[in-house]
N, C-alpha and C positions, 0 to 999 in steps of 0.2 A: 415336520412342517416344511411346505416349498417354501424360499425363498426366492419373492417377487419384487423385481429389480424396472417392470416397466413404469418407471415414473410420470407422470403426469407432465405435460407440456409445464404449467403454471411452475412447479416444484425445479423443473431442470432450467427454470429463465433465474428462478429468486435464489439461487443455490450458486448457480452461477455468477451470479451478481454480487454473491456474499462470501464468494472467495475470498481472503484476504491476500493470498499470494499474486493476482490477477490487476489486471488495471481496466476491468470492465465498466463498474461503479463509478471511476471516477473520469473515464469518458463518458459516461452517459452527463457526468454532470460539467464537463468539461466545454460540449457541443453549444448548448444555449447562455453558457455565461458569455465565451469567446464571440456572441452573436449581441448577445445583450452590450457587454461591456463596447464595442466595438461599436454601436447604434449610440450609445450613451456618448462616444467620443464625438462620432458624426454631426449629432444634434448640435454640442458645443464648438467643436471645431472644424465644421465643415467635414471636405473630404480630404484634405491633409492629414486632420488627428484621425480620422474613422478607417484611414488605410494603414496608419500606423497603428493601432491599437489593434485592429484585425493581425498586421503581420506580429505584432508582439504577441498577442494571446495565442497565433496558432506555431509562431516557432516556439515559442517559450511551450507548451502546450507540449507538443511531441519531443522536446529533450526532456521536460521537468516529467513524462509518463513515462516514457522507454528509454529515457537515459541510459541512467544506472545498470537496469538491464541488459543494454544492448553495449554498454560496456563493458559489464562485470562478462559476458559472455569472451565476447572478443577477448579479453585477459584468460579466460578458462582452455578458448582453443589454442592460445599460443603456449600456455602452460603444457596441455594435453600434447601438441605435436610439435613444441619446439623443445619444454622442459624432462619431458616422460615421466609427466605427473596425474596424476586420474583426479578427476575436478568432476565427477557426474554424484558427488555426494553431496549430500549439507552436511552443511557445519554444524557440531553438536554438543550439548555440554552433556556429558557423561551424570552428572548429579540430578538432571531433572529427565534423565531419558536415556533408551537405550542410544550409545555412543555407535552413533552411523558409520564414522571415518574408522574407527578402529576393528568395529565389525565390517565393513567393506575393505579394507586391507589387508585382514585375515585371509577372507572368500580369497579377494583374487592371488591372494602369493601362496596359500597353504590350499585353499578350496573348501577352507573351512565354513560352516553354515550350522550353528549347533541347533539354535532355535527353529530352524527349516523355514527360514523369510524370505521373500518373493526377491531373486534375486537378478530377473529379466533387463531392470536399464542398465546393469554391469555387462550383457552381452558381449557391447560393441567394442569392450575392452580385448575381448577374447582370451590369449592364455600368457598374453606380451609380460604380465606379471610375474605369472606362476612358477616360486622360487619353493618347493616340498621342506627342502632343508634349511629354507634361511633362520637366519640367528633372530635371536631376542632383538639384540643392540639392532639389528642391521633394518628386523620390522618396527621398531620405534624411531627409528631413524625416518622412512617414509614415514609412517603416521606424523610423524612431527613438522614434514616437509610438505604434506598433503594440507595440515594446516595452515603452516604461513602463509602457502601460495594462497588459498583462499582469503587469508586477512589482507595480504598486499591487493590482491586484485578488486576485492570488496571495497578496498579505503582508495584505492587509485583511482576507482570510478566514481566515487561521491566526490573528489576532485576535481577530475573529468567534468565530471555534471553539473559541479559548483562553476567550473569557468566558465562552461557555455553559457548557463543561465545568466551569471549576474555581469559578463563582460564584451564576449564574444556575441551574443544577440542582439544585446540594447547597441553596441556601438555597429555593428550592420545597419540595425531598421533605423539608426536617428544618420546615418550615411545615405539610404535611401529615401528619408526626408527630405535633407538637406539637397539632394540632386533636384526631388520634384519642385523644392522651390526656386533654384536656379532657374530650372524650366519653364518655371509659371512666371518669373523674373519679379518673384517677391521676397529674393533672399536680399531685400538691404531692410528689412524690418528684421534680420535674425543673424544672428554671428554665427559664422559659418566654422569657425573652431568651436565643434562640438564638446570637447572633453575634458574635463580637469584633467591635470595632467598626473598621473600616476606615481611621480615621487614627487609632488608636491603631497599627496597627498599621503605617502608616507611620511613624509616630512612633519606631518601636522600630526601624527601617529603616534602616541606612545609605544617604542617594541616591548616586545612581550617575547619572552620564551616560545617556541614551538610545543606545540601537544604531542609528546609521543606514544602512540598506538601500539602500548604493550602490556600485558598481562588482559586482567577483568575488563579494561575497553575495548580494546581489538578483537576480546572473544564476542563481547556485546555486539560491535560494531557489525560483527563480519555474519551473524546468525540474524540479524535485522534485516540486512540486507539483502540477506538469500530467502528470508521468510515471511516478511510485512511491507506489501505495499504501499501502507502507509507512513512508515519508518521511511523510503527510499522517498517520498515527497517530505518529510518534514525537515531530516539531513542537510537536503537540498536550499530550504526554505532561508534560514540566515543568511549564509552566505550569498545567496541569489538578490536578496535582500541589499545586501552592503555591498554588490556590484554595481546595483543599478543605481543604488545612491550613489557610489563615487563617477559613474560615468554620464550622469545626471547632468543637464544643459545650465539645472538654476535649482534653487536649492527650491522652488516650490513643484518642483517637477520631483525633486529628490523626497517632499513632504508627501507628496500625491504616491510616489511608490509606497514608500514605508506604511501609507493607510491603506492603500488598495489589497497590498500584499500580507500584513498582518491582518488586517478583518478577512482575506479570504481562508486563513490557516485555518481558523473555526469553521468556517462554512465547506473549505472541500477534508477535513478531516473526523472533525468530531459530531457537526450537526445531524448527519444524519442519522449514526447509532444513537444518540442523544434523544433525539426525535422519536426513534422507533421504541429506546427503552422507557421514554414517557406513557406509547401508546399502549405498548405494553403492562406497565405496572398500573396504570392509571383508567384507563379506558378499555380494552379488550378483555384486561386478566389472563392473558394468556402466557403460557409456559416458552420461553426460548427456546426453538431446537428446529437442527436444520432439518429443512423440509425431507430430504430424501430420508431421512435417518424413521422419520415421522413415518413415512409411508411404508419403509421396508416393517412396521410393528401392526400394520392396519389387521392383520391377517391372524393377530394374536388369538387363542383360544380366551376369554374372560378369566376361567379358575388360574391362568401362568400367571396374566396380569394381578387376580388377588393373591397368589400366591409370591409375586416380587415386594409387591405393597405387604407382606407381614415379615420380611428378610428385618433382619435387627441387625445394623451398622454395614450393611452392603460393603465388599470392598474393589468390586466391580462389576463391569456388564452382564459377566459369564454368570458371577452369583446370585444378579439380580435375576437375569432369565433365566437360568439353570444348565443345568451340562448337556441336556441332551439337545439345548436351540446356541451352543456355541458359533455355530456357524453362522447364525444368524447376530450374534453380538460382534463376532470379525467382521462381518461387511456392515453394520454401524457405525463400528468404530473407523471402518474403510472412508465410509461415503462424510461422514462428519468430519475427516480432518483431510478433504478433497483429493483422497486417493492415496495419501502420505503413508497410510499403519500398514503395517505388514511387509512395506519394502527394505531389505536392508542398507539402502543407501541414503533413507529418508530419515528426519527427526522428529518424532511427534512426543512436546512433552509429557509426560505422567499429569502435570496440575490439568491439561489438555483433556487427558481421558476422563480423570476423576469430574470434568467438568462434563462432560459427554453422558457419563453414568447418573449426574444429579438432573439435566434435562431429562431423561429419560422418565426418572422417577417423578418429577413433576409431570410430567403427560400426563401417565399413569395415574396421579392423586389427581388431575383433570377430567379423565374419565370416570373417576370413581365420583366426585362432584355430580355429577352431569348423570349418573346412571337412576334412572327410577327407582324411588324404597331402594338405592343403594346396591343393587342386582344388576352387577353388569351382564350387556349382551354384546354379541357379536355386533349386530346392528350401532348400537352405543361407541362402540369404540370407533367405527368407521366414519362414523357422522362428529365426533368431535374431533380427530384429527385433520380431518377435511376442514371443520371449521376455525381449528389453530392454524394450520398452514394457508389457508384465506387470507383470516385476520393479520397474522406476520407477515403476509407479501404485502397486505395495506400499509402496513406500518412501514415498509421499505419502500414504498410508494411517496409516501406523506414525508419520509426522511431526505429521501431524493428529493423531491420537489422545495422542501422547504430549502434543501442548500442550495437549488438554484437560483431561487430566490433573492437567497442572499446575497449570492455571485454576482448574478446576471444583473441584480436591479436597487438593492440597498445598497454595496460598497461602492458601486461605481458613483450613486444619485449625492450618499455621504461626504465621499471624497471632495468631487465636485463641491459641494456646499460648502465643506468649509475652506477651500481654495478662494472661493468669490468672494464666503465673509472676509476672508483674511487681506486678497490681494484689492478688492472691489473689483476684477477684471472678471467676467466666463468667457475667456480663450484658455484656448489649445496652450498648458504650460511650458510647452517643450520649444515653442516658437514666440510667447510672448514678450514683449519689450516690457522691462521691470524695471527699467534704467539702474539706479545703484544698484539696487537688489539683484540684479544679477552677478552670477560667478565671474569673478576676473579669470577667464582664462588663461588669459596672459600671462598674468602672474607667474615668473622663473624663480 
């Protein structure tokens, strides 16, 4: 059987979007909160809060999306050409998968490849490795180098990313507040020392021991961060959190982050799978599975599909479809973990596949559903998975939309409310006069 790989417009937009390595999804949801939230300011506080909340939603916006990333990189090439370290792998844990680093350090010092996996993003490495006779000690000694460097540069960037967000932004954009009102010559309504001061506020601190990032956390750490986009925004989240509170003008300014910023944790992380796995179990009935993986099966013959639906305890793709459409269970399992299976320098877990292999089989008991008197046809199979991959873009439709929602137009409207209950004022908190109530800055 050919394998047919021209995807459907629809299939390459929602496949794409449902990368988890990617930060597609969560600009799309990013664009109208930052518009929303920033209208929401405007409304209440003129054009002072509505340019601040714009410059905060869109600095904050592009460090809290491409931080991490464009960190952890920067760490990778200094590693690559100042340490002579190879950082083109993920991080892997050997127990739940084939172990990338150790299989990629093989290749490049011995050339070894037993499994014969796609070994093309090691190219650029070329042969700067390649040691025929090196020792045991001397190739565990890199493997074990090849890890650190990764857990240091991983944890250095969620660092990284925790200062910009929760220090280094807020204390810019409330410095470019504070100049516009000089400007407008309405800064004797606002104290122009913006900031708690930073060992008062250790001061008020209980210390605490340092977290040190070694063993099962640094391996955790460091495989999140190279593999879940939504891991490198949630990292980020506390600390981003407890910056903007201590560099907070009043503490109802500091009240207004901690609500804005925790009700959005729900809304840009978990609502929208939430969403989709409601429509799914509850209203479509339809089977989870990524769209491309979907259409590379449209072309099934009916008797393969009856014959994986009578396989007894499947213990994967290959068994389910059989040996002679192996190659057709390789580029499923390719296109479902977004290009990651088959390369030796990638990590795609085992629970991963097995989950790959139980979508599959539900399609499958969905088209048997759906076939007339139970007699599948060709016809049958094409028109139901057309109408599951439909039905699941709606659902990733209605999940997007409802977190904007939430972003754009509940946390802000929330926050707000209960500022007003609390202080009786709708201003701008960041410029309001509280009199006592506000932060003694002063305070040594």
């Amino acid at each position: 059987m050919s394998i047919v790989n021209n995807y459907s417009t629809l299939t390459k937009i929602v496949s794409h979007i449902s990368n988890p390595n990617i930060q597609t999804g969560t600009l799309i949801q990013e664009v109208p909160t930052d518009i929303g939230r920033s209208w929401a300011g405007y409304k209440r506080g003129g054009v002072i809060e509505g340019a601040e909340k714009l410059r905060k939603e869109l600095m904050g916006a592009v460090v809290w999306i491409f931080g991490i990333p464009v960190f952890n990189k920067l760490g990778n090439l200094f590693c690559e050409n100042i340490l002579k370290i190879p950082m083109n792998i993920d991080y892997s844990n050997p127990q739940e998968g084939r172990d990338s680093i150790a299989n990629s350090i093989n290749y490049l010092t011995k050339g070894l490849n037993p499994d014969n996996l796609d070994v093309g993003d090691l190219k650029k490495y070329g042969t700067k490795f390649r040691k025929e006779n090196i020792s045991k000690e001397d190739l565990d000694a890199l493997i074990k180098k090849t890890r650190g460097a990764k857990q240091v540069t991983s944890i250095a960037a969620i660092v990284l990313n925790c200062l910009a967000m929760g220090v280094i932004i807020p204390k810019i954009n409330q410095t470019l507040t504070a100049k516009k009102l000089n400007e407008t010559k309405n800064s004797d309504t606002y104290n122009n020392k913006l900031f708690i001061s930073m060992d008062d506020y250790k001061k008020d601190t209980a210390k605490k021991d340092g977290l040190s990032f070694t063993g099962g956390l640094a391996d955790y750490i460091t495989y999140k961060v190279e593999n879940s986009n939504r891991f490198r925004l949630l990292i980020t989240d506390g600390p981003m959190e407890a910056g903007r509170v201590v560099t907070s003008r009043n503490k109802y300014e500091a009240l207004e982050y901690l609500m804005m910023d925790l009700g959005s944790m729900y809304f840009y992380n978990f609502c929208k799978d939430n969403v989709q796995s409601f429509i799914r179990s509850k209203i479509t009935k339809m089977p989870s599975i990524n769209p491309k993986a979907a259409e590379l099966l449209q072309n099934l013959k009916p008797n393969e599909i009856e014959a994986a639906l009578n396989i007894q305890n499947p213990k994967d793709l290959v068994q389910i479809l059989g040996k002679d459409l192996e190659g057709l269970a390789q580029n499923i399992y390719k296109e479902a973990t977004h290009g990651k299976y088959g390369k030796i320098n990638k990590f795609v877990k085992d629970s991963d596949l097995r989950q790959i292999d139980s979508d599959v089989l539900s399609l499958f008991r969905k088209i048997k559903e759906a076939a007339k008197d139970g007699i599948i046809d060709e016809q049958t199979i094409k028109d139901v998975i057309g109408k599951v991959n439909k039905a699941n873009a709606l659902a990733l439709g209605a999940g997007l939309l409802s977190s904007i929602i939430g972003l754009a137009i509940l946390v802000p409207k929330l926050t707000f409310a209960v500022t007003k209950k609390i202080t009786g004022k709708d201003e701008f908190t960041g410029i309001a006069n509280y009199d006592d109530d506000k932060k003694d800055v002063n305070k040594s």
